[in-house]
NULUM-41518 format. One record per atom (N, C-alpha, C, CB): z, y, x; residue in three letters. Coordinates in Angstrom, 2 decimals, always signed. Last residue first. Glycine has a CB too. Layout:
residues N
{pz=Z; py=Y; px=X; r=ALA}
...
//
This chain:
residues 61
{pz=-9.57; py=-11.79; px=-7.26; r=UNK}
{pz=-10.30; py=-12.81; px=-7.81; r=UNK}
{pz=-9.75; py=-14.11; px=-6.56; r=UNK}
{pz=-12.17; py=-12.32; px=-7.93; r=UNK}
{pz=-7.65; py=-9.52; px=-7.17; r=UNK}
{pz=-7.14; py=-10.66; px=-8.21; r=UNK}
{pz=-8.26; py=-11.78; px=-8.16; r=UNK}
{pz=-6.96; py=-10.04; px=-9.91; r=UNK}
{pz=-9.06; py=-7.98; px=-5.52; r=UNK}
{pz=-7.61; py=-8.31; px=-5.09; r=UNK}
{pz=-7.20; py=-9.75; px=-6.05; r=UNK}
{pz=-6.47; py=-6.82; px=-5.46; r=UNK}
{pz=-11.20; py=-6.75; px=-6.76; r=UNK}
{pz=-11.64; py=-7.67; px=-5.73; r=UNK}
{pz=-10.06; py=-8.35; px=-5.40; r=UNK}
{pz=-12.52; py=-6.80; px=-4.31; r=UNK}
{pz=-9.83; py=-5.12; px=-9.32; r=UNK}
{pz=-10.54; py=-6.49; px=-9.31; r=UNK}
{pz=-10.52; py=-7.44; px=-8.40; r=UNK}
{pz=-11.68; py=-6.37; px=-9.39; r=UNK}
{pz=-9.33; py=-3.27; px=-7.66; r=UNK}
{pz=-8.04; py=-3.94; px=-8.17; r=UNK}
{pz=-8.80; py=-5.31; px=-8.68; r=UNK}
{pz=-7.10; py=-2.96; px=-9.51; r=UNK}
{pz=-10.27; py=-2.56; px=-4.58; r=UNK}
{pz=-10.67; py=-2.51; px=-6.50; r=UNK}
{pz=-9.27; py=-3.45; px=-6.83; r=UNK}
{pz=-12.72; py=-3.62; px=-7.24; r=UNK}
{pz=-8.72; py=-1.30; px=-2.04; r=UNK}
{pz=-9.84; py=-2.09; px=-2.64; r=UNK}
{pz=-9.50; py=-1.96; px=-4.03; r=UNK}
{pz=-9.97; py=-3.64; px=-2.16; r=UNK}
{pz=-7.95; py=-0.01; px=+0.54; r=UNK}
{pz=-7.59; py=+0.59; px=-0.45; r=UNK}
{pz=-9.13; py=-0.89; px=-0.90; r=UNK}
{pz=-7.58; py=+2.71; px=-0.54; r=UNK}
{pz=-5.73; py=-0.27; px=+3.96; r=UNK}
{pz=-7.26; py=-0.68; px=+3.41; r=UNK}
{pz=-6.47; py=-0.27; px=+1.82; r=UNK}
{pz=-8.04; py=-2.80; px=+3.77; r=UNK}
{pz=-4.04; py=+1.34; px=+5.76; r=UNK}
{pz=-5.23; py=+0.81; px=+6.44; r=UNK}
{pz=-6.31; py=+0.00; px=+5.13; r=UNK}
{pz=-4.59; py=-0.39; px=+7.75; r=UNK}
{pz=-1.22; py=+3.57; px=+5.91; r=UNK}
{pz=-2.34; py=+2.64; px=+5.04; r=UNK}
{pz=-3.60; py=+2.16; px=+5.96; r=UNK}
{pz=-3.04; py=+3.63; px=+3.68; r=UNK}
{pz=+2.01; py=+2.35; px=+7.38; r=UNK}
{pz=+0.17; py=+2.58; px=+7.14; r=UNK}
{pz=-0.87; py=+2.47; px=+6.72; r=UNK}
{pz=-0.38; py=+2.47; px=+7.48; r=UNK}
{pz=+5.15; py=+4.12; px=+6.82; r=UNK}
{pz=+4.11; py=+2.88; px=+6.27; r=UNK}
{pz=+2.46; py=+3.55; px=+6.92; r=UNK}
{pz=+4.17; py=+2.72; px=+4.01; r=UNK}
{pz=+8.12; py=+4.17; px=+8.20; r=UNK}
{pz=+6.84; py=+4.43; px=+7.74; r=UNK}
{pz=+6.17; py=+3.55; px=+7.72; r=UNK}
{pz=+6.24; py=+5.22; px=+8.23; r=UNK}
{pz=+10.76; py=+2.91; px=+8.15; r=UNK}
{pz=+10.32; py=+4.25; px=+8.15; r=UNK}
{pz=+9.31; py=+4.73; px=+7.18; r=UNK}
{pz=+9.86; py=+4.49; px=+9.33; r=UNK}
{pz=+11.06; py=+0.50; px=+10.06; r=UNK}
{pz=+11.12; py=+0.33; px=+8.42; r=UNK}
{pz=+10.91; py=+1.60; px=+8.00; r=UNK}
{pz=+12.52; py=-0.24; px=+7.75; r=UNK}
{pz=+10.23; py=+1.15; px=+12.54; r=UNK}
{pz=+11.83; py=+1.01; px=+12.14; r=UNK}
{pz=+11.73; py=+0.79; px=+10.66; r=UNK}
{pz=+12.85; py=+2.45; px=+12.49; r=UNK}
{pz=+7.19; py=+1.90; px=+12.45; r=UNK}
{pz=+8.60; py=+3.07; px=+13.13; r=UNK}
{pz=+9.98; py=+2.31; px=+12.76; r=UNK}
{pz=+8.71; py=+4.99; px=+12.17; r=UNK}
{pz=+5.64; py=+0.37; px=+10.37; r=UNK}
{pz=+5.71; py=+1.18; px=+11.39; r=UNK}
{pz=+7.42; py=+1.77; px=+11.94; r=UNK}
{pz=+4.73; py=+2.32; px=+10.89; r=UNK}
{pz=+4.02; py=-1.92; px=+7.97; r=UNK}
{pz=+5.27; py=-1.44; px=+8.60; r=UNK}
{pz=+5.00; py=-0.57; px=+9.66; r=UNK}
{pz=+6.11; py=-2.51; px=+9.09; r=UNK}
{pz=+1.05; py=-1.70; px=+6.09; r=UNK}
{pz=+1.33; py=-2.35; px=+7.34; r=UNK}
{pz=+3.17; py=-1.00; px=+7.54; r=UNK}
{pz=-0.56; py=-2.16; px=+8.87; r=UNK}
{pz=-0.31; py=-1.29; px=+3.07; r=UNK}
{pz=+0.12; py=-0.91; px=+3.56; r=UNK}
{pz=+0.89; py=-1.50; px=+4.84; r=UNK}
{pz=+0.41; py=-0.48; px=+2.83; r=UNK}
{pz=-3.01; py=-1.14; px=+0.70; r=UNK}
{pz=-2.77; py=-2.25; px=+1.94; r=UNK}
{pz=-1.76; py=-1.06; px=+2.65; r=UNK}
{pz=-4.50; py=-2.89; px=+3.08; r=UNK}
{pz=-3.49; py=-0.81; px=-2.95; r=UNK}
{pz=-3.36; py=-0.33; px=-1.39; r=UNK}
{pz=-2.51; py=-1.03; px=-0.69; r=UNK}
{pz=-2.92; py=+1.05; px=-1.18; r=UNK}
{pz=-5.66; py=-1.04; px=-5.33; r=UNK}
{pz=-5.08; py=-1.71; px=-4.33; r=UNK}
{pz=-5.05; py=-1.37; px=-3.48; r=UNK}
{pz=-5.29; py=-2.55; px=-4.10; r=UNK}
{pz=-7.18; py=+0.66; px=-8.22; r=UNK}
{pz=-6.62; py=+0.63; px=-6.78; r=UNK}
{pz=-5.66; py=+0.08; px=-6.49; r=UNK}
{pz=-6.37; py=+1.64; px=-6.28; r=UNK}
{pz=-6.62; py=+1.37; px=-10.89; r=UNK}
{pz=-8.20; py=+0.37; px=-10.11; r=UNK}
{pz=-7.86; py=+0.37; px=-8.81; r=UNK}
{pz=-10.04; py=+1.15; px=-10.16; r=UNK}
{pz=-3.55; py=+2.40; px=-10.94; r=UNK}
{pz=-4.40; py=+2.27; px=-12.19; r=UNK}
{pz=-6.07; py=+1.02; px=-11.48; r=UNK}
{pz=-4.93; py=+4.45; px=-12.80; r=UNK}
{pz=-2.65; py=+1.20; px=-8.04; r=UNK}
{pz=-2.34; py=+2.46; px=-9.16; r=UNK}
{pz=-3.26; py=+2.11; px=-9.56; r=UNK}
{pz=-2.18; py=+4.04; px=-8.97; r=UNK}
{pz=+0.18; py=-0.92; px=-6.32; r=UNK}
{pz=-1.18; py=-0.66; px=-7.39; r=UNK}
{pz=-1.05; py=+0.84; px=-7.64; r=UNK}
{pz=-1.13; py=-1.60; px=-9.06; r=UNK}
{pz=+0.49; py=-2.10; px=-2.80; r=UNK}
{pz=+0.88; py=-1.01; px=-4.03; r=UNK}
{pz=-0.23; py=-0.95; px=-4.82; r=UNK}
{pz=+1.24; py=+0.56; px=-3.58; r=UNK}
{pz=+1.62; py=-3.99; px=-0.76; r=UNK}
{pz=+0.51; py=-3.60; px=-1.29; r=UNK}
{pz=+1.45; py=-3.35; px=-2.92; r=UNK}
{pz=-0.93; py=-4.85; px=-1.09; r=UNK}
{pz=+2.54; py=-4.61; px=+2.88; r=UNK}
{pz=+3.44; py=-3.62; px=+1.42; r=UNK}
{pz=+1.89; py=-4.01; px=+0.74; r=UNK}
{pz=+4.07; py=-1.18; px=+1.65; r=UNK}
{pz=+1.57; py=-7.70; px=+4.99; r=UNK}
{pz=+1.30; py=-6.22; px=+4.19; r=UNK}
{pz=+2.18; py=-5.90; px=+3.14; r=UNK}
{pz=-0.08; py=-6.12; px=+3.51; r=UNK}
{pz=+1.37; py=-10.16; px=+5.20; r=UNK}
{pz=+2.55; py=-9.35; px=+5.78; r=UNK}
{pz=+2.72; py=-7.69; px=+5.37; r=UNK}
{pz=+2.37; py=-9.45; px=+7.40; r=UNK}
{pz=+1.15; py=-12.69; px=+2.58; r=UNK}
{pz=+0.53; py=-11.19; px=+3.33; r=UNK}
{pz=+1.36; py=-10.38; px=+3.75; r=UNK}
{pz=-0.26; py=-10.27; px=+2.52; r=UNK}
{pz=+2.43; py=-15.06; px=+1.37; r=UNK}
{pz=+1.54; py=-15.23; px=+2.38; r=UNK}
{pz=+0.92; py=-14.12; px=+2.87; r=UNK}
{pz=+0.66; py=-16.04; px=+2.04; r=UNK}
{pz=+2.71; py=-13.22; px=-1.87; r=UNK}
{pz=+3.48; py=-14.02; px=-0.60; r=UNK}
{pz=+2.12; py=-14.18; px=+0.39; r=UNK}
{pz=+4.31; py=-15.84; px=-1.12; r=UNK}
{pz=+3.97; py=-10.06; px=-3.23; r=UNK}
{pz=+2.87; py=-10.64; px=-2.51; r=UNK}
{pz=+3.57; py=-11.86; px=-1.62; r=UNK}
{pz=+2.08; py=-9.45; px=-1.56; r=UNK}
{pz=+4.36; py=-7.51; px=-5.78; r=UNK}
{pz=+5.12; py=-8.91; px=-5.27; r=UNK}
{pz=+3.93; py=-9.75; px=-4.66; r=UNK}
{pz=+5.96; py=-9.87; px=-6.66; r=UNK}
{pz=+3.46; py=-4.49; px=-5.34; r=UNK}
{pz=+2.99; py=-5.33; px=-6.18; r=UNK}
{pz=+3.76; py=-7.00; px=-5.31; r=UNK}
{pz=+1.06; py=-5.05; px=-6.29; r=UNK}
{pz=+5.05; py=-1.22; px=-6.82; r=UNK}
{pz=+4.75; py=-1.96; px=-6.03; r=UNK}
{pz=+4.83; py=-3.34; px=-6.28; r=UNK}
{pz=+5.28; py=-1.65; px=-5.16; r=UNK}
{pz=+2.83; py=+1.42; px=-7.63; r=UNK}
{pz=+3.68; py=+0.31; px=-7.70; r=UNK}
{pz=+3.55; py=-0.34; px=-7.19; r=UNK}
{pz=+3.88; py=-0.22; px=-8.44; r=UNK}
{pz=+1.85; py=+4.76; px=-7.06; r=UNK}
{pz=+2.26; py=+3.83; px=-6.85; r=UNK}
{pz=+3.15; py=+2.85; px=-6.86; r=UNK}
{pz=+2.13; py=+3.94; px=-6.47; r=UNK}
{pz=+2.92; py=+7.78; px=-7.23; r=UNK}
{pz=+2.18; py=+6.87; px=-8.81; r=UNK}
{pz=+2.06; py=+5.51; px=-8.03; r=UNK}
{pz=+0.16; py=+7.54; px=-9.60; r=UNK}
{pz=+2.48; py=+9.24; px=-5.06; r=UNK}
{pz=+1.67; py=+9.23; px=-5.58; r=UNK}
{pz=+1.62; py=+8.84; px=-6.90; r=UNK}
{pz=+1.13; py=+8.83; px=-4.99; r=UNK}
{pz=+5.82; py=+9.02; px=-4.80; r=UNK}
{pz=+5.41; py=+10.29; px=-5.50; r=UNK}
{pz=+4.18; py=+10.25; px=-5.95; r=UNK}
{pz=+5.48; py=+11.42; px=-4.75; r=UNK}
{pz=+5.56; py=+6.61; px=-3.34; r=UNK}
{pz=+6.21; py=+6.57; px=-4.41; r=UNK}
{pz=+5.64; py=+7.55; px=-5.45; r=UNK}
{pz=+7.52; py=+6.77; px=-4.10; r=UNK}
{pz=+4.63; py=+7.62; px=-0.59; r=UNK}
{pz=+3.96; py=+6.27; px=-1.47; r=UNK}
{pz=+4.89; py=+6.60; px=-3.01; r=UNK}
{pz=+4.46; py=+4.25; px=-0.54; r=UNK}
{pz=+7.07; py=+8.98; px=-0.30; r=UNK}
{pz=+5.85; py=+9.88; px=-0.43; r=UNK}
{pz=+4.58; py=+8.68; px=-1.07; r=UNK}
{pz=+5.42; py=+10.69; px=+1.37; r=UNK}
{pz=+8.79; py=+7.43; px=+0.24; r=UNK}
{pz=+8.90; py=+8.55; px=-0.71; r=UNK}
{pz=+7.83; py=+8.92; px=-1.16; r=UNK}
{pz=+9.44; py=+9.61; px=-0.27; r=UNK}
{pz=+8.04; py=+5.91; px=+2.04; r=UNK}
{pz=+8.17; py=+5.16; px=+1.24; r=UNK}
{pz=+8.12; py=+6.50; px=-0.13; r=UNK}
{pz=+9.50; py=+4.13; px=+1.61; r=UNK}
{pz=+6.31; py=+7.76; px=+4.32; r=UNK}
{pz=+7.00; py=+7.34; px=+4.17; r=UNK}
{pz=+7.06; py=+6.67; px=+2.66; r=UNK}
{pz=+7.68; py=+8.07; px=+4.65; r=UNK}
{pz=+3.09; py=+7.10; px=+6.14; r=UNK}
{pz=+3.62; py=+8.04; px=+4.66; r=UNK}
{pz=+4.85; py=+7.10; px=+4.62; r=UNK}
{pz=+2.43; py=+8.02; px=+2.88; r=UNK}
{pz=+0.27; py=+7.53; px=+8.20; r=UNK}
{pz=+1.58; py=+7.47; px=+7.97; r=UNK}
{pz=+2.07; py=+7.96; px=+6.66; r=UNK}
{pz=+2.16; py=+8.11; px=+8.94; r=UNK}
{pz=-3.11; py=+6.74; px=+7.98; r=UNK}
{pz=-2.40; py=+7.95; px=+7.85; r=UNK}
{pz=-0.93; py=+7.32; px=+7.45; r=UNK}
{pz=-3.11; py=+9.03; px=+6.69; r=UNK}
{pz=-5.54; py=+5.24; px=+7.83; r=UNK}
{pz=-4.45; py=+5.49; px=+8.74; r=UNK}
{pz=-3.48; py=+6.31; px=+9.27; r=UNK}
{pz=-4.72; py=+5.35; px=+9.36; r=UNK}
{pz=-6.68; py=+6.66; px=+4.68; r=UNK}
{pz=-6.68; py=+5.44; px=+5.80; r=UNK}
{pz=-6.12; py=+5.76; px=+7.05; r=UNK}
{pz=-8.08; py=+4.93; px=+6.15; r=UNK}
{pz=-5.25; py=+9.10; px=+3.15; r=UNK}
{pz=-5.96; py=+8.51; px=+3.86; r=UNK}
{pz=-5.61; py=+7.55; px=+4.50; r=UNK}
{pz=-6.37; py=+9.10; px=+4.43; r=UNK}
{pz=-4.80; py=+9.91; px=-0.58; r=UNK}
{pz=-4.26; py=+9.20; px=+0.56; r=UNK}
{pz=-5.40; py=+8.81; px=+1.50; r=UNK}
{pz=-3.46; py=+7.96; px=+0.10; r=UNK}
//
């Protein structure tokens, strides 16, 4: 997956991504195995953008 690259919900899905219950962040954020991905709304509820991927560590401290 790239950084500002559109992906519908399907296609987040097909990677292996879960999805992670967040308050206070307007962001989707999805786990996979050491990765945290930042996903922002687009198009009508449609599409998604990724814009940031971090450690799964740096997310929980």
């Amino acid at each position: 997956m790239k950084i500002n690259e559109l992906y519908s919900l399907n296609e987040i899905k097909e990677q292996g991504l879960t999805e992670y219950p967040v308050k206070d962040i307007k962001a989707k954020v999805y786990v996979n195995g050491i990765k945290v991905y930042f996903f922002e709304l687009i198009d009508s509820q449609t599409n998604y953008r990724l814009y940031s991927v971090i450690n799964k560590r740096s997310f929980f401290l």
